[in-house]
FITORDO-392913 format. One record per residue: residue in three letters; x, y, z of N, C-alpha, C, O, CB in turn. Coordinates in pm, 1 decimal, m for minus. Glycine has a CB too. Layout:
BEGIN
+-------+----------+----------+----------+----------+----------+----------+----------+----------+----------+----------+----------+----------+----------+----------+----------+
| koldo |       nu |       nv |       nw |      cau |      cav |      caw |       cu |       cv |       cw |       ou |       ov |       ow |      cbu |      cbv |      cbw |
+-------+----------+----------+----------+----------+----------+----------+----------+----------+----------+----------+----------+----------+----------+----------+----------+
|   ALA |        X |        Y |        Z |        X |        Y |        Z |        X |        Y |        Z |        X |        Y |        Z |        X |        Y |        Z |
...
+-------+----------+----------+----------+----------+----------+----------+----------+----------+----------+----------+----------+----------+----------+----------+----------+
This chain:
BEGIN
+-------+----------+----------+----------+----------+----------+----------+----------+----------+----------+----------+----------+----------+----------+----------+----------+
| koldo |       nu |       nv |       nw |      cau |      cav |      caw |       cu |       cv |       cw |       ou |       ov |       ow |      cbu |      cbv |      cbw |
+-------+----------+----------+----------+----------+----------+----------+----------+----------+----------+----------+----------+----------+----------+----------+----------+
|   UNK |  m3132.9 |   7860.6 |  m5688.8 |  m3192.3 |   7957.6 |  m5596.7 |  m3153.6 |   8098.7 |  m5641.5 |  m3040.1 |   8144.8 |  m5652.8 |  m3146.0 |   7931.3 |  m5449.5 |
|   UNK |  m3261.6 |   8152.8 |  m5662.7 |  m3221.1 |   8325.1 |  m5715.3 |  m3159.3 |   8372.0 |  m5545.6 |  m3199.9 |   8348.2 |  m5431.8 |  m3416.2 |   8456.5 |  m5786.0 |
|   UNK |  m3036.8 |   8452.7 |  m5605.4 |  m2936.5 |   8505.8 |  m5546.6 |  m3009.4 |   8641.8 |  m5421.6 |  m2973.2 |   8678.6 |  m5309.8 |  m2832.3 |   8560.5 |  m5682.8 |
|   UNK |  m3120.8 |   8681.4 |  m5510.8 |  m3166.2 |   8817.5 |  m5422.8 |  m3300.6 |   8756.4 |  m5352.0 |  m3371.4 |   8841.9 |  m5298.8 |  m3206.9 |   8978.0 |  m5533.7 |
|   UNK |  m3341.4 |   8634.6 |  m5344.5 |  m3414.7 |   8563.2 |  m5256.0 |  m3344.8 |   8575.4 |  m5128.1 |  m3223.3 |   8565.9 |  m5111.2 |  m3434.6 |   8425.4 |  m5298.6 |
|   UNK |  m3467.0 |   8605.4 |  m5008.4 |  m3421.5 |   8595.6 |  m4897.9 |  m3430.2 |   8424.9 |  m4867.7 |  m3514.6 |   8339.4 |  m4894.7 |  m3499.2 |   8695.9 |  m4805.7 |
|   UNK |  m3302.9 |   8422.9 |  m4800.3 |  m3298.4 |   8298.4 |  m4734.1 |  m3246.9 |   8247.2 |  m4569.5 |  m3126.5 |   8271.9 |  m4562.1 |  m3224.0 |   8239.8 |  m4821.4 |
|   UNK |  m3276.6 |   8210.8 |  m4492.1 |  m3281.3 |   8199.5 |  m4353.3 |  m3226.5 |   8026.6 |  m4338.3 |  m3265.1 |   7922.3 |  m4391.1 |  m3452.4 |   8241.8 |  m4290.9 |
|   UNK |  m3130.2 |   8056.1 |  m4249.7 |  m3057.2 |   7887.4 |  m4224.7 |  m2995.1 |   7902.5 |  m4064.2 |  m2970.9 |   8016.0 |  m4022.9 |  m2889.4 |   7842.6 |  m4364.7 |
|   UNK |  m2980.7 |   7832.7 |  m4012.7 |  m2967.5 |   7763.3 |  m3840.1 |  m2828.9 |   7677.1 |  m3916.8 |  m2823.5 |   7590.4 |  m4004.1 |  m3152.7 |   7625.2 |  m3749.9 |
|   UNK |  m2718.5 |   7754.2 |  m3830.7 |  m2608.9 |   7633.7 |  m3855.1 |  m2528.4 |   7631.5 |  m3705.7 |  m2507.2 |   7732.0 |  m3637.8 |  m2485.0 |   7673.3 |  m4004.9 |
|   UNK |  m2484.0 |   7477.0 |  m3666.9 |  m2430.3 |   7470.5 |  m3576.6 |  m2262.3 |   7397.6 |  m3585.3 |  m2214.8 |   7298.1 |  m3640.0 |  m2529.3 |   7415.1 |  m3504.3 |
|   UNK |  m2207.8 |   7510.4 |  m3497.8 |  m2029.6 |   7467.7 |  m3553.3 |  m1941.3 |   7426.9 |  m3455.7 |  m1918.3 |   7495.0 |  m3355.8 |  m1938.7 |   7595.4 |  m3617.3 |
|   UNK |  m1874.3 |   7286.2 |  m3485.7 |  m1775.9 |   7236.1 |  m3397.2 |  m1667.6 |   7283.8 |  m3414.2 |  m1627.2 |   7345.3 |  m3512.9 |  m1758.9 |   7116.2 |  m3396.6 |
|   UNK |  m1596.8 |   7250.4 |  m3288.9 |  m1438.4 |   7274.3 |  m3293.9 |  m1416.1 |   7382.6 |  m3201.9 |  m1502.5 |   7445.6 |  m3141.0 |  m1376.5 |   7315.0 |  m3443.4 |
|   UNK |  m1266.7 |   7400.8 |  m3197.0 |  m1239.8 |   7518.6 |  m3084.2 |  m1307.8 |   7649.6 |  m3151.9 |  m1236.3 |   7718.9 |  m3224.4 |  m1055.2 |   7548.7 |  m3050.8 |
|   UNK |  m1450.0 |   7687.8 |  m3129.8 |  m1483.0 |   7767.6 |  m3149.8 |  m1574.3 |   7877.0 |  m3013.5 |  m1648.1 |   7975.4 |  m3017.7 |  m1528.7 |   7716.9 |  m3256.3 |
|   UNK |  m1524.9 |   7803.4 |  m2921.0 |  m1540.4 |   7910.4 |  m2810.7 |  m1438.6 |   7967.2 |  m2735.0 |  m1341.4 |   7893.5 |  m2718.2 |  m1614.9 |   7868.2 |  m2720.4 |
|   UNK |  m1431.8 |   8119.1 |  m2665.6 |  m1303.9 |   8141.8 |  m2648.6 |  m1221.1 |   8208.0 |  m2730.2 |  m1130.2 |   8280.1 |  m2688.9 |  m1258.7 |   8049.9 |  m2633.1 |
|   UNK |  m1242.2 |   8191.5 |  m2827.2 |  m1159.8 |   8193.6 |  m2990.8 |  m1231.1 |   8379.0 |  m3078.8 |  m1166.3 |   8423.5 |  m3173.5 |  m1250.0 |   7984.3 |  m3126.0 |
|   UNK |  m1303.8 |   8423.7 |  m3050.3 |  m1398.3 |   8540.9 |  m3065.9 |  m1475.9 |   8514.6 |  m3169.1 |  m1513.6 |   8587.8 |  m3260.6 |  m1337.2 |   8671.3 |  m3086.5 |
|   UNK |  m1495.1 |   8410.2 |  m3147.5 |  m1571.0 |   8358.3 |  m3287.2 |  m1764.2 |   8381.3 |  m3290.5 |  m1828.9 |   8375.2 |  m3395.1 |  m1529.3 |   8160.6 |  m3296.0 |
|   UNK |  m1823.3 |   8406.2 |  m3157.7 |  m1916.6 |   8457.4 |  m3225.0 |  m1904.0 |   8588.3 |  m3249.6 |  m1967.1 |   8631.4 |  m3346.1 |  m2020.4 |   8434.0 |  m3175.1 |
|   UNK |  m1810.7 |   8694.7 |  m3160.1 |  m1805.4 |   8859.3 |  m3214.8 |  m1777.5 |   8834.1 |  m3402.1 |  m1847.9 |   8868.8 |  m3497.0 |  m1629.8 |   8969.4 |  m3117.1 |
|   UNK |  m1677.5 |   8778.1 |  m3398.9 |  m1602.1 |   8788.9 |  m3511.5 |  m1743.7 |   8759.1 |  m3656.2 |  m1761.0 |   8820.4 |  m3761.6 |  m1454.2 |   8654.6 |  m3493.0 |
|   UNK |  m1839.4 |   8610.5 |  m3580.1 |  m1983.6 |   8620.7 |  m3700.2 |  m2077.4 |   8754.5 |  m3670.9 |  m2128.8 |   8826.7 |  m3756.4 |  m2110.1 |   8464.1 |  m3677.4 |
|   UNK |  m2083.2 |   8763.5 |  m3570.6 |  m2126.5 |   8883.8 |  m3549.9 |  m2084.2 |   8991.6 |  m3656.8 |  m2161.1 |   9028.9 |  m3745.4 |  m2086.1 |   8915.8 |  m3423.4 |
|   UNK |  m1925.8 |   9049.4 |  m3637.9 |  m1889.0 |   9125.2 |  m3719.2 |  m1902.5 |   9079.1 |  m3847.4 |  m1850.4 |   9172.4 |  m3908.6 |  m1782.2 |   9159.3 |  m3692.2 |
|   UNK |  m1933.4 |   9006.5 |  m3923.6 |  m1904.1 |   8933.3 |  m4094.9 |  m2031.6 |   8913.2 |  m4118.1 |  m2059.1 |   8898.0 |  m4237.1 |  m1808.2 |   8771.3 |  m4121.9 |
|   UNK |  m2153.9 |   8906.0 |  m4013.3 |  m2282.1 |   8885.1 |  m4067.0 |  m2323.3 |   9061.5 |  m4078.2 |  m2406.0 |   9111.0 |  m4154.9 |  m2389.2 |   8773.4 |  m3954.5 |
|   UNK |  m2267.3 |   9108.3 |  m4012.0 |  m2287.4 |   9240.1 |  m4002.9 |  m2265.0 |   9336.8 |  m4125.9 |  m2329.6 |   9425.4 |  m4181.9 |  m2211.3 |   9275.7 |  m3902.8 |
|   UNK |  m2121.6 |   9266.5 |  m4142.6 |  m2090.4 |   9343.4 |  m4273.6 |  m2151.4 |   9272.5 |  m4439.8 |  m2149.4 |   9330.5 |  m4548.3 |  m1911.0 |   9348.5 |  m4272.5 |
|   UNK |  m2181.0 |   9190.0 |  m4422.2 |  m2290.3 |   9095.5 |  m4503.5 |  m2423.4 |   9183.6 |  m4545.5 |  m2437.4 |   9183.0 |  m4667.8 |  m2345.4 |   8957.8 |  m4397.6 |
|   UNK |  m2491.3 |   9234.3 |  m4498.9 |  m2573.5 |   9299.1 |  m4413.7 |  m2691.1 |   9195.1 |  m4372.6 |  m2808.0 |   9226.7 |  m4394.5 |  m2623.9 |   9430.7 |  m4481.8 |
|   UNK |  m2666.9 |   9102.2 |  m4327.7 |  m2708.9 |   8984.8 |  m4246.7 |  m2844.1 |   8998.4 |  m4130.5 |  m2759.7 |   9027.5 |  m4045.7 |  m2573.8 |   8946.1 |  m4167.8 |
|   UNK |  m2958.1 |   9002.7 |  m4062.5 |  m2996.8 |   8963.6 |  m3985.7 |  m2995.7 |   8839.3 |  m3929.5 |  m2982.7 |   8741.7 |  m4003.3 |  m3062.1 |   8995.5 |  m4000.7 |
|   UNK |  m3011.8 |   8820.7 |  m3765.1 |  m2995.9 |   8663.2 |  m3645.2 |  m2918.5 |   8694.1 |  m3555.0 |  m2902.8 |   8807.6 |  m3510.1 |  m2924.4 |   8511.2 |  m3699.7 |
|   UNK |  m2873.2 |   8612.7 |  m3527.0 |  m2832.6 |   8530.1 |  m3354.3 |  m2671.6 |   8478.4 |  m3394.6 |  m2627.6 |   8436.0 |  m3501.5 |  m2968.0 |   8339.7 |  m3299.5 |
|   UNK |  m2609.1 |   8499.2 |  m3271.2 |  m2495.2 |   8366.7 |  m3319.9 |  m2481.7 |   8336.3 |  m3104.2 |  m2471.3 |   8435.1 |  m3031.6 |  m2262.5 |   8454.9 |  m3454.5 |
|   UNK |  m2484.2 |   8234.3 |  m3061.7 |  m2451.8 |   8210.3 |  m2962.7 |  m2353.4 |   8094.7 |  m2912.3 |  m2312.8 |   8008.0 |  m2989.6 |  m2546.3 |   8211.8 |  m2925.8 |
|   UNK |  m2326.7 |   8098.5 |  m2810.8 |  m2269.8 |   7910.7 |  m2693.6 |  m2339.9 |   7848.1 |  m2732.3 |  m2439.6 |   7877.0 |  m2798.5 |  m2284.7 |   7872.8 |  m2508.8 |
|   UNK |  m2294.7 |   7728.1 |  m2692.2 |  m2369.3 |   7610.1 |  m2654.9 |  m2329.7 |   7575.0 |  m2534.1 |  m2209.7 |   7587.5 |  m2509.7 |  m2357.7 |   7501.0 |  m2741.5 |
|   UNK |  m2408.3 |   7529.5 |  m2442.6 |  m2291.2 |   7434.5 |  m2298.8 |  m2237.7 |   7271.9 |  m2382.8 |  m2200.2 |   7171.8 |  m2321.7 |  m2436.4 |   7366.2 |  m2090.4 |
|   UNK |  m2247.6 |   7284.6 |  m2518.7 |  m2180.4 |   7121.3 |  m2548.4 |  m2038.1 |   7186.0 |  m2613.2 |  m1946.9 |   7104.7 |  m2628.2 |  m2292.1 |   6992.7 |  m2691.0 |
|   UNK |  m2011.2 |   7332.1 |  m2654.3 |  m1901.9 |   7369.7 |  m2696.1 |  m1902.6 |   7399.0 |  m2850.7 |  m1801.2 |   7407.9 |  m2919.9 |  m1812.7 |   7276.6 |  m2655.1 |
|   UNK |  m2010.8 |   7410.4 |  m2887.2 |  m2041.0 |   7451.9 |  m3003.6 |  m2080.7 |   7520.8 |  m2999.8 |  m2125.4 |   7548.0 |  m2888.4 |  m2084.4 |   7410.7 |  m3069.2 |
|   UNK |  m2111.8 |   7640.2 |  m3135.2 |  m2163.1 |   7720.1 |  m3171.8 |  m2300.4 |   7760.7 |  m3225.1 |  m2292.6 |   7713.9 |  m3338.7 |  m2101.7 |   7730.3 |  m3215.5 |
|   UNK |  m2385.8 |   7800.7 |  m3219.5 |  m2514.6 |   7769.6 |  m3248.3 |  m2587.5 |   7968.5 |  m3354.4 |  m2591.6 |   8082.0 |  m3307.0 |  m2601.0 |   7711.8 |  m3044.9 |
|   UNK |  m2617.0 |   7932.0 |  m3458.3 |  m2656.8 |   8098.1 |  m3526.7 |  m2790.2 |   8036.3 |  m3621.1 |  m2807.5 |   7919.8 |  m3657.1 |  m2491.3 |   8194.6 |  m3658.0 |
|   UNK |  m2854.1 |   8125.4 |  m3640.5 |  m2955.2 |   8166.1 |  m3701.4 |  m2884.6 |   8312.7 |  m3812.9 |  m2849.7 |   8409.5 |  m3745.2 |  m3076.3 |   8200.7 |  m3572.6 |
|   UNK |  m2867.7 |   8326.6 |  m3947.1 |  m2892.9 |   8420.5 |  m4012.5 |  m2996.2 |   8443.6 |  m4149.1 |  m3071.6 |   8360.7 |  m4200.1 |  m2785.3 |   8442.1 |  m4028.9 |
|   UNK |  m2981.1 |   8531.3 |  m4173.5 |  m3116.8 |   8570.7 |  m4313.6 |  m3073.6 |   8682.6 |  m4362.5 |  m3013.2 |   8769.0 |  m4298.9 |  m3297.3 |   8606.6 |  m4268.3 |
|   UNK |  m3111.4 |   8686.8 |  m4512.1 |  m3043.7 |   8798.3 |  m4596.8 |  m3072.1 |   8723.6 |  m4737.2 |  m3120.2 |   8613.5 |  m4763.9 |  m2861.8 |   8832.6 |  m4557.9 |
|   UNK |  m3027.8 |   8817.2 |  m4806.4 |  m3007.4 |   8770.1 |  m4956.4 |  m2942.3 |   8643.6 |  m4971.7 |  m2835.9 |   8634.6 |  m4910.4 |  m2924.7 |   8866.9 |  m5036.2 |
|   UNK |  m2986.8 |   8520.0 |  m5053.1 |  m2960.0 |   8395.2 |  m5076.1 |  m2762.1 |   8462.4 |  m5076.6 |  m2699.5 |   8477.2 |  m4971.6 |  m3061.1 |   8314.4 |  m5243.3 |
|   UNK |  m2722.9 |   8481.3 |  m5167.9 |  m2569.6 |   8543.2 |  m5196.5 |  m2514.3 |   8560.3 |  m5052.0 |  m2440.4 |   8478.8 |  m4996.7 |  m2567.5 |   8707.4 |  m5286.2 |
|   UNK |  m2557.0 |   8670.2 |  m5001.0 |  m2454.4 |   8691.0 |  m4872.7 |  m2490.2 |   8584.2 |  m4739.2 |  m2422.0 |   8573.3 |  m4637.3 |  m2472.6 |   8867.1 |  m4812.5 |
|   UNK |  m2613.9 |   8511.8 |  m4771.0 |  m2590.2 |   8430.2 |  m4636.7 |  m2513.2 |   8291.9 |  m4689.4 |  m2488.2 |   8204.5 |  m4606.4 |  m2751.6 |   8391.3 |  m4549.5 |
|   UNK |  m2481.6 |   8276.7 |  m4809.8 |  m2371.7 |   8208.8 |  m4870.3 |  m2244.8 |   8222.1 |  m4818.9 |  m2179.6 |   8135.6 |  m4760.4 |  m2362.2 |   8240.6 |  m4991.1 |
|   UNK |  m2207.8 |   8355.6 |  m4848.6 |  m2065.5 |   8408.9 |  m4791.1 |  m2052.1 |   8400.2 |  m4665.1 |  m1937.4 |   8415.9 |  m4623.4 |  m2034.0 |   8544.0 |  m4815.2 |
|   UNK |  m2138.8 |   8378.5 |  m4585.0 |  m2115.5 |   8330.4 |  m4412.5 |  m2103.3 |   8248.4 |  m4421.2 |  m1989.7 |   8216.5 |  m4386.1 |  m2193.6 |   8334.0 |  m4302.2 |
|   UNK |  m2206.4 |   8109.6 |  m4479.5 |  m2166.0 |   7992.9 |  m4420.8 |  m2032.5 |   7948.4 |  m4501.5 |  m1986.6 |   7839.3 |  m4467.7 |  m2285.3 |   7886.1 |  m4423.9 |
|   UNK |  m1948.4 |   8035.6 |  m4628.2 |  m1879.4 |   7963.5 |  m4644.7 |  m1711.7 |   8025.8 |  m4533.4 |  m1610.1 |   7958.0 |  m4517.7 |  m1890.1 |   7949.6 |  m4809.8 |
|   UNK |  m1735.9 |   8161.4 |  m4478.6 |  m1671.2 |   8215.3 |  m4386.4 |  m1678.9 |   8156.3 |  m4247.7 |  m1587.6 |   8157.6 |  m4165.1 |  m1705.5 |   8334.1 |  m4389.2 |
|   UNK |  m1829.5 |   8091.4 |  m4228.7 |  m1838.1 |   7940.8 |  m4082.6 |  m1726.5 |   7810.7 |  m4085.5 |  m1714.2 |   7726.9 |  m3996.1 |  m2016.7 |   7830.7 |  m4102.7 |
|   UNK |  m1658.3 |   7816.5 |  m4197.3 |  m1602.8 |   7705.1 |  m4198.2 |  m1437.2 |   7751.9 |  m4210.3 |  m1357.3 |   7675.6 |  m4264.6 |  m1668.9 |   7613.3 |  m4314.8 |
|   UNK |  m1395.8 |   7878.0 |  m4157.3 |  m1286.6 |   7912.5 |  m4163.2 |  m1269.6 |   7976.0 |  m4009.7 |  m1184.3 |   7937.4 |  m3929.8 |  m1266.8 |   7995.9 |  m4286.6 |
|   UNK |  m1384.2 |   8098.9 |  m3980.1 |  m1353.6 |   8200.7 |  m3882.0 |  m1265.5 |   8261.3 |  m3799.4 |  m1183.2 |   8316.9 |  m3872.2 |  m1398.0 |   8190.1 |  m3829.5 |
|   UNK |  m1243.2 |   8277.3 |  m3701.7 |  m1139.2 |   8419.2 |  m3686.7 |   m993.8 |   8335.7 |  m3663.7 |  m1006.6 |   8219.7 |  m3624.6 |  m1185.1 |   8546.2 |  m3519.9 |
|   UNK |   m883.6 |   8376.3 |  m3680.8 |   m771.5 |   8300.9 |  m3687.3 |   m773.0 |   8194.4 |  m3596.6 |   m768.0 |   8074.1 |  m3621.8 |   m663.1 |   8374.9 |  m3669.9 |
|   UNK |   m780.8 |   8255.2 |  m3479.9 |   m772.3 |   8156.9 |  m3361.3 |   m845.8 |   8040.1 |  m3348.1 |   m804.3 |   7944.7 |  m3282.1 |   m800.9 |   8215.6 |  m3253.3 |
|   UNK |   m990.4 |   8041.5 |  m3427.3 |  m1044.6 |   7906.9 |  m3433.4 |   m995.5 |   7816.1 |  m3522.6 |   m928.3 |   7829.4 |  m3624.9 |  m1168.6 |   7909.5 |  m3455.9 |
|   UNK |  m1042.7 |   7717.5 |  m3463.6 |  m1025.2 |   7573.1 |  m3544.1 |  m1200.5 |   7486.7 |  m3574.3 |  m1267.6 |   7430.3 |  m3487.9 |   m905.5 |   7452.5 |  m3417.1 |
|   UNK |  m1232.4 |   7501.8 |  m3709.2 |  m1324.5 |   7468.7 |  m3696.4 |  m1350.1 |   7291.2 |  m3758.9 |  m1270.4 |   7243.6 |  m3839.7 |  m1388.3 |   7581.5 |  m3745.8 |
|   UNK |  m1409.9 |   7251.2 |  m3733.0 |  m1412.9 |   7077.0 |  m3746.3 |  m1571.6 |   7061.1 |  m3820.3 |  m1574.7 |   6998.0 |  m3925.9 |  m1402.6 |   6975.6 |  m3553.1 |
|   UNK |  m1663.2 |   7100.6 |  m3782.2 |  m1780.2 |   7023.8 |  m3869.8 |  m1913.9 |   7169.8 |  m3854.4 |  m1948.0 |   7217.4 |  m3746.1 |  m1842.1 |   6822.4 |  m3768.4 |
|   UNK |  m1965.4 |   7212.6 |  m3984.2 |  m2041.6 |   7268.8 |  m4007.8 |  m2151.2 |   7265.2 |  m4011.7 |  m2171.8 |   7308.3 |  m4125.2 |  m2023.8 |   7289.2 |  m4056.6 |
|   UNK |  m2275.2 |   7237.8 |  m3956.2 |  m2400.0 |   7195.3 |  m4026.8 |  m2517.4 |   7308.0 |  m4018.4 |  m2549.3 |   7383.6 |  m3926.6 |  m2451.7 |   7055.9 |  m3960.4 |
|   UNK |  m2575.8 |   7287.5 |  m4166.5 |  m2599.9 |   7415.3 |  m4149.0 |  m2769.7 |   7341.9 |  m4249.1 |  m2768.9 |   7241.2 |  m4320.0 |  m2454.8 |   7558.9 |  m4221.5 |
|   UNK |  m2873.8 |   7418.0 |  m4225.1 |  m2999.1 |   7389.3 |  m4277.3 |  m3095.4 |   7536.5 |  m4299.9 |  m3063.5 |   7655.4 |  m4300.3 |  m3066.7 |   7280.6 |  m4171.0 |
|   UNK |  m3226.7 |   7465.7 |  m4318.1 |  m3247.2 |   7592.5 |  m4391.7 |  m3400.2 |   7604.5 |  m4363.6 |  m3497.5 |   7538.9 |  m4401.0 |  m3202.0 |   7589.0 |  m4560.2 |
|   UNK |  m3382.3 |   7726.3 |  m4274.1 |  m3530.3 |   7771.1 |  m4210.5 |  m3579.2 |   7871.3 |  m4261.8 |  m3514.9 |   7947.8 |  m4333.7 |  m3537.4 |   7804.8 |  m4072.9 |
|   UNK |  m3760.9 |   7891.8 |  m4217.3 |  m3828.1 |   7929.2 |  m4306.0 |  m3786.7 |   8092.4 |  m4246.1 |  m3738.7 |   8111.9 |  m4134.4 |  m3986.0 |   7860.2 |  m4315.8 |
|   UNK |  m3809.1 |   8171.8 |  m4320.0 |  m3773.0 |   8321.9 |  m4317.2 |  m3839.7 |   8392.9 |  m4218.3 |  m3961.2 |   8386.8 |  m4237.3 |  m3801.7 |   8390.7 |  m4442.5 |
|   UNK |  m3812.0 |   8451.7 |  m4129.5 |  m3842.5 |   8552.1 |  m4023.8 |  m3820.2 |   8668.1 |  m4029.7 |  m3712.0 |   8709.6 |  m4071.1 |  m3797.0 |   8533.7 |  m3926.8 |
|   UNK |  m3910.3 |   8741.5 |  m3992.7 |  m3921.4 |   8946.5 |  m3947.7 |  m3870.3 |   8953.4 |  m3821.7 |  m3855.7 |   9073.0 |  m3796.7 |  m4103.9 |   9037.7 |  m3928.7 |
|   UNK |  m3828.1 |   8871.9 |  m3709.5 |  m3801.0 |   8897.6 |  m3572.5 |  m3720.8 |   8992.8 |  m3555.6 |  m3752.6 |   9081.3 |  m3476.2 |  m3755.4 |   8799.4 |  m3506.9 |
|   UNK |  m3581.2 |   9000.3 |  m3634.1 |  m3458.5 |   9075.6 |  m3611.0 |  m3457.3 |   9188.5 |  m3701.5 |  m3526.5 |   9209.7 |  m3801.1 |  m3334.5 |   8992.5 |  m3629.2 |
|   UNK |  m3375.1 |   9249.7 |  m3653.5 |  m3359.6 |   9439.9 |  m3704.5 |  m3185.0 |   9421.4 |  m3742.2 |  m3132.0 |   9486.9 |  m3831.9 |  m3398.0 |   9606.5 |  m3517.8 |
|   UNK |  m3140.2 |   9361.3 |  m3691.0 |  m2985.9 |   9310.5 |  m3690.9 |  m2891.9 |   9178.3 |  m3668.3 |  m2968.7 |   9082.2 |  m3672.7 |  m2942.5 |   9373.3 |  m3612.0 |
|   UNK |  m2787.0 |   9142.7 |  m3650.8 |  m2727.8 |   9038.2 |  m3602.9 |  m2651.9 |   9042.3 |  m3455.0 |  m2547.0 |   9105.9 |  m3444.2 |  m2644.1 |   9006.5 |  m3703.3 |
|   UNK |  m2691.3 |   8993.9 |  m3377.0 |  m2682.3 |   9027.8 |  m3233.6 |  m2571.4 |   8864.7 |  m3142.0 |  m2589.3 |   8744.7 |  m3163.1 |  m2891.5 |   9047.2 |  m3171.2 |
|   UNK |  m2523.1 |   8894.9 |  m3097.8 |  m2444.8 |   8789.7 |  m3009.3 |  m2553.3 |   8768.2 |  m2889.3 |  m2569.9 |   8859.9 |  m2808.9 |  m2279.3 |   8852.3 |  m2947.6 |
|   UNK |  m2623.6 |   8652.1 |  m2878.0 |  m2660.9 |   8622.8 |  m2771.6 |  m2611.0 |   8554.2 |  m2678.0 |  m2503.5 |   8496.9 |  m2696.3 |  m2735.6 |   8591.9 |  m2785.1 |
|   UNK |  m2679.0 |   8545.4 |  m2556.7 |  m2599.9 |   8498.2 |  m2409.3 |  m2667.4 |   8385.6 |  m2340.9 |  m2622.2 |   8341.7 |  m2235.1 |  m2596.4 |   8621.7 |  m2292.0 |
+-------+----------+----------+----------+----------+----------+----------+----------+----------+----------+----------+----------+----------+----------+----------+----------+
């Protein structure tokens, strides 16, 4: 996959990752990525994001999804790969 291809992926993350500032914290890292999407709850206790960007930096998130902010503990990653969207202007914490 060429690196400066945009690429768009939906990943959803277990583990103590609510509570933990873990969507500010993707928030902040998709941000500095320069990332567009979503990162939200789940009511099952997971994490749920949408991002898009250059194949390269939406790399460096999902491989930063499987670590995140100290306080989490993360357990299982899954992450896939959707078709590319204009919706977003930025990366936003939804509610």
């Amino acid at each position: 996959m060429d690196t400066a291809e945009p690429r768009r992926i939906h990943a959803l993350v277990s583990g103590r990752v609510q509570g933990v500032y873990y969507r500010a914290s993707t928030r902040d890292e998709a941000g500095r990525l320069g990332l567009r999407g979503w990162v939200r709850n789940l009511p099952d206790g997971r994490v749920e994001l949408e991002a898009e960007g250059a194949a390269a930096q939406v790399a460096s998130l999902v491989a930063w999804l499987y670590q995140g902010p100290p306080a989490a503990r993360v357990d299982d990653v899954q992450v896939s790969e959707q078709a590319p969207s204009v919706n977003e202007a930025s990366f936003e914490v939804r509610r």
